[in-house]
N, C-alpha and C positions, 0 to 999 in steps of 0.2 A: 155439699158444694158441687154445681156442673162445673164436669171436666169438658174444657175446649182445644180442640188440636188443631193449629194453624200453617196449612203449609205454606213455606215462602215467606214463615214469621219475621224476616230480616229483610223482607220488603217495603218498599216505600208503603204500602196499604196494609200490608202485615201489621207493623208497630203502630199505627192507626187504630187499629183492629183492637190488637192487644189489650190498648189504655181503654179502649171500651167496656168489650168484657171486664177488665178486672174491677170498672169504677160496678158494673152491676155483679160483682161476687163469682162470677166465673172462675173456676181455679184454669189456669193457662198454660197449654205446652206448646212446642213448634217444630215444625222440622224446618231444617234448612238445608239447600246443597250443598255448601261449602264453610259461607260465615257463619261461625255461630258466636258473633258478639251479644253478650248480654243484653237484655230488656228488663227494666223494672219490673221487678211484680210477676214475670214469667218464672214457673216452677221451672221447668225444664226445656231445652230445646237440643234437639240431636239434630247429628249431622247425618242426610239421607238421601240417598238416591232413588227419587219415585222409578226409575224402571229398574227396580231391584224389586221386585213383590214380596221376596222371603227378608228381605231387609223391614220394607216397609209394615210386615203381618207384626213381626217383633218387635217394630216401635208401637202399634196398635194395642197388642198384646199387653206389653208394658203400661201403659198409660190407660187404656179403657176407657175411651175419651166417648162423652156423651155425644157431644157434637163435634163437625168436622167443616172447616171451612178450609177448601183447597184454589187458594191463591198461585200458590206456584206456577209460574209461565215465563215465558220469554216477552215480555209484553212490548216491545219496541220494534214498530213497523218495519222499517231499514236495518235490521238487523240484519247479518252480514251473510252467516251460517244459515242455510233456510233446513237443511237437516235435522239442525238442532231444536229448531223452531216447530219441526213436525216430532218428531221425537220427544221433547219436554212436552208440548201442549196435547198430546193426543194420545203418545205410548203412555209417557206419562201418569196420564188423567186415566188412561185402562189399569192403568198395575194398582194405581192406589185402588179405585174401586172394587180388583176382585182381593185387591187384601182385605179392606171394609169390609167384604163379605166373609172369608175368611177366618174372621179375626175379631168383627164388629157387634157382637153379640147385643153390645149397652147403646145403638147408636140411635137416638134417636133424630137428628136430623144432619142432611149431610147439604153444604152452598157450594155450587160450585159457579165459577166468575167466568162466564165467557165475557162477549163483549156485544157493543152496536156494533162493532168493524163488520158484523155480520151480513147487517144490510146493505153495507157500500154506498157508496156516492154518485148512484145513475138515478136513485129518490129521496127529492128533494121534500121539505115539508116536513109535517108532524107525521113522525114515524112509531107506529104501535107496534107490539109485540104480533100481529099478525102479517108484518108487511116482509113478503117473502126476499129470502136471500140474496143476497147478490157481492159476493164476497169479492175483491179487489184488490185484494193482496195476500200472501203466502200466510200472514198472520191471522187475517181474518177467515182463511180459509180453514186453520186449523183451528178454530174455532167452533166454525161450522160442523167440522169433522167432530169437535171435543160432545158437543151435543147429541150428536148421533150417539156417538159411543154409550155415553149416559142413557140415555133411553133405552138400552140392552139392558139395565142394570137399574130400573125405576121398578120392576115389580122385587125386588131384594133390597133397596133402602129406599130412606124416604129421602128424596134429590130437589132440592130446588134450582134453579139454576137463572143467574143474574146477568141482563145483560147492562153494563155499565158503560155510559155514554162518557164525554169527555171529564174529567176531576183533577183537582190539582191542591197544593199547599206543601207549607216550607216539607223542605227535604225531598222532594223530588226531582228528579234528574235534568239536569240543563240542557240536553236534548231534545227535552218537550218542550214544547210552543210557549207556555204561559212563565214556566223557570227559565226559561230562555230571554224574554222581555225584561222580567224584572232582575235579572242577573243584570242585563246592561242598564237599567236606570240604578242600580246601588249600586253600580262599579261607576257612575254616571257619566257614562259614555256618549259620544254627542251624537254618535249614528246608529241605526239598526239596520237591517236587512231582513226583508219581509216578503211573502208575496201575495196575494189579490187579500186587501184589505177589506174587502167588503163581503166577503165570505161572511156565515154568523153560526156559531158551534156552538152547544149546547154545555155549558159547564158547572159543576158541581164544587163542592168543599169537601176534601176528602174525609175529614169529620163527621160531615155529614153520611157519607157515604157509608162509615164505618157506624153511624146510630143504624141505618138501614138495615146493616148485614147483620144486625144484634138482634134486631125486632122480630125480621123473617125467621132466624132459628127459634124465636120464642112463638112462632105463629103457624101455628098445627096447619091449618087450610092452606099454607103456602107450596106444602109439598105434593111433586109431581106438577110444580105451574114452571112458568116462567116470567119472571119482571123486569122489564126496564129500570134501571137504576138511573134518575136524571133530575135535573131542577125543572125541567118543562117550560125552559125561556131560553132566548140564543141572544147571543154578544156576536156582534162583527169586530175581527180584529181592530178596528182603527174605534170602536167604543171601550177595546181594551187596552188601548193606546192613551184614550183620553183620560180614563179614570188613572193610569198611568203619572200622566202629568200632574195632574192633582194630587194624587196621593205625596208624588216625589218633590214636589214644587219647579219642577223645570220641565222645558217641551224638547222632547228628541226630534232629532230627524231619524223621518222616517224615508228609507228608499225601498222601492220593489224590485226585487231580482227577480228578471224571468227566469229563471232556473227553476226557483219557488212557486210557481205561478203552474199550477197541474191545467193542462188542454178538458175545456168542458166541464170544467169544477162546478159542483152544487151549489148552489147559492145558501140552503139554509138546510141542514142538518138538527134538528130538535127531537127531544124525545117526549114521546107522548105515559106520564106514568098512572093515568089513570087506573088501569088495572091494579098496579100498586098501592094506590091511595084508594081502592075500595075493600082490599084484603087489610091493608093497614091501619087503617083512616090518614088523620092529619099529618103534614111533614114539617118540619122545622125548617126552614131553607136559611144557610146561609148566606148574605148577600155575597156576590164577586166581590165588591167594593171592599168589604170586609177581608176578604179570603188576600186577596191583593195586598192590604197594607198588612196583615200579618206576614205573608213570605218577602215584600218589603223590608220589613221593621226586621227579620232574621237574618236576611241577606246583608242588611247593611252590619249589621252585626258582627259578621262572620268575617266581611271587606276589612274592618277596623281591629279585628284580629288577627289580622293577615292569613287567613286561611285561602 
């Protein structure tokens, strides 16, 4: 049985991950910083500090995990602490890899998740894995940096590394754009508060996302590249508005706060994943439409439980 080690296993994309792996026979461990509530079907998950290296050799050591998908990040733009932000995304992402080294003897493939935030938002368009840098915020920047670092440490493992454009589905934090909408149409709220609606982002099913991250570790030719993780279609907020209405049977108001409204904003952000779909072949894409009335259908769930 492949052993897989997940950092950040008590992540929104972690437990995602997880149900993956284990549906394809995967035996499952995880680290986590702090939570270590249970997951189905996960052998094991410790509690661990990536800039701990001797921490992290001895969770390595222990487990002897074949594969390695290191999730763990500070993944939330406006996060507060920008120290912490460079410290988890970059110190971080060094201490696990030279534990990997260290320590990694069994490892045959190691994903590590940056992001799009890479490219930033001064281009617009279909964005390939070759459209250079232009980072825009403290998070995308440690990104940028996470990559680098990797590439010290590409001739000692085999690294792929994902750049994941926008994703979303139940259990992800109401902070983000899309759990944020559908929170107020299951609490059914008559207002929202939005800004330039005609923006159009590129969004995923984090399911989907999670088939991806399963296939690439099964996909020898993957390592040492790097991929766009994306559906290759953009929604403008107010077509995620309308499918919205539909799904919930009722139409919000909607108002734009200029506060929300960023000076010179992109119009259209897409991710181009052909490179992807030629190491991979075909992808299964979720519809939004779909992804929508599932974190609908759980949210209102949740309303009616009083949680």
């Amino acid at each position: 049985m492949t052993k897989a080690l997940i950092t950040g296993i008590n992540g929104f994309t972690g437990r995602y991950l997880a149900i993956e792996l284990q549906k394809s026979g995967y035996e499952v461990f995880g680290i986590s910083h702090s939570n270590t509530a249970e997951i189905a079907g996960v052998k094991s998950i410790y509690t661990g500090d990536l800039n701990d290296t001797g921490q992290i050799v001895r969770i390595i050591q222990t487990v002897q995990p074949d594969v390695v998908v290191h999730l763990a990040a500070i993944t939330f733009v406006a996060h507060g602490d920008i120290d912490a932000i460079y410290r988890t995304n970059v110190l971080g992402t060094r201490c696990l890899l030279e534990a990997l080294v260290t320590a990694g003897d069994s490892i045959k493939a190691v994903l590590l998740a940056s992001s799009a935030n890479v490219y930033g938002n001064a281009q617009g368009g279909l964005l390939a894995e070759t459209t250079p840098f232009a980072p825009a915020n403290d998070y995308a920047v440690s990104k940028v940096a996470m990559e680098y670092v990797a590439q010290l440490y590409k001739s000692r493992l085999p690294i792929t590394i994902v750049r994941p454009f926008n994703y979303t589905g139940a259990g992800q934090a109401e902070h983000f754009l899309i759990p944020k909408i559908v929170e107020h149409y299951a609490k059914h709220k008559a207002v929202i508060e939005l800004g330039n609606l005609e923006v159009a982002r590129d969004f995923s099913d984090v399911r989907t996302v999670a088939s991806i991250y399963k296939r690439l570790l099964e996909t020898p030719k993957s390592i040492s590249d790097i991929f766009n993780v994306c559906s290759g279609k953009s929604y403008t907020l107010l077509e995620v508005i309308n499918l919205m209405n539909k799904i919930s049977g009722y139409n919000i108001e909607v108002r734009v706060n200029p506060d929300f409204v960023r000076a010179n904003e992109v119009k259209i952000l897409q991710g181009d994943r052909k490179q992807l779909e030629n190491i991979m072949g075909s992808i299964e894409d979720i519809p939004l439409e779909t992804t929508l009335r599932w974190m609908f259908d759980e949210a209102v769930a949740r309303a009616n439980k009083g949680c």
